[in-house]
C-alpha positions, 0 to 999 in steps of 0.5 A: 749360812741361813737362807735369806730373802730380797726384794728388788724393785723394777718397772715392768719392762726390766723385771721381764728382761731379768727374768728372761736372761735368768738373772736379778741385779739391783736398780743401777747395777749396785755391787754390794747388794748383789753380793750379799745374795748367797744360793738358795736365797729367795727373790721377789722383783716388785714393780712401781710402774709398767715403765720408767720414768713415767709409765702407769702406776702399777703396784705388784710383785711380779716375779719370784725365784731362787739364786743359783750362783755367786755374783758376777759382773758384765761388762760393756759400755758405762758402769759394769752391773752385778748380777746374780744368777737366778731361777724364776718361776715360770709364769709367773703372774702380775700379784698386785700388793694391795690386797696383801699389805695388811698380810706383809711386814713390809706393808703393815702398820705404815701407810708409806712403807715404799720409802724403804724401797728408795735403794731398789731393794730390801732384804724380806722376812721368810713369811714375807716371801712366802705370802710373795712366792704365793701370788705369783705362782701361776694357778692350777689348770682346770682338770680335763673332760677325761680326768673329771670324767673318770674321777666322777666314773670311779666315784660313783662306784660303791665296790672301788670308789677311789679307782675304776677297773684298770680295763675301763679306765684303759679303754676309756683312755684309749676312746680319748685317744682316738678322739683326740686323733680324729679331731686334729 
């Protein structure tokens, strides 16, 4: 069966609470929707507001990830919620849509594409997705003073100018060590 691609629509405070029990679920905990989630399918949890119902705007897709699993329903008090295993990314960060709605076929050529959001979920194109995964992946660290270092070290050499000697690389991450123990 082919990979499809959802997007969920919740406040801020719940798309945290989803992310950190590892599960998506649809705005009033709707069985149908959750059912058509099949493993590997792509997640992304779009959030209106910080808070419902009248928290600040806030207009961005805060969390992508992955199914996992098949549906299953918790219990407890009032209606039962369908939920659906996933795994989010970790650290995701807050991509507000904006700056995207001229890259997405969601977003494209409508100025009230958040009508389709009313049932609190849609189903995305792949490269809808994808643009989406993107802008939350956390960024890159900076490279450390020791990896700069030694790339500029090895660069400057003309004989090796991808790699410096195994013995000056060594005793330049051994000094780091050092450093680093002696600082703590």
């Amino acid at each position: 069966m082919a990979i499809r691609y959802w997007l969920l629509v919740h406040p801020l405070d719940r798309a945290r609470e989803l992310v950190e029990t590892g599960v998506a679920r649809v705005t009033w905990g709707n069985e149908q929707p959750v059912w058509s989630f099949r493993e590997a399918d792509g997640v992304i949890i779009y959030s209106p507001r910080e808070y419902n119902p009248d928290g600040e705007p806030l207009r961005a897709a805060v969390a992508a990830g992955r199914v996992t699993g098949e549906a299953y329903q918790l219990g407890g008090h009032g209606t039962p919620r369908w939920v659906a295993p996933v795994d989010w990314l970790p650290g995701a960060r807050i991509a507000p849509i904006r700056p995207l709605r001229d890259m997405l076929e969601l977003t494209r050529d409508t100025r009230f594409w958040g009508e389709q959001l009313r049932d609190g979920w849609v189903e995305l194109s792949q490269r809808d997705f994808m643009i989406l995964e993107d802008a939350v992946r956390p960024t890159a660290p900076e490279p450390s003073g020791f990896a700069i270092d030694a790339s500029r070290d090895g660069a400057s050499r003309p004989e090796h100018p991808r790699t410096a000697p195994v013995s000056d690389t060594r005793a330049r991450a051994e000094q780091a060590w050092r450093d680093w123990d002696a600082n703590r």
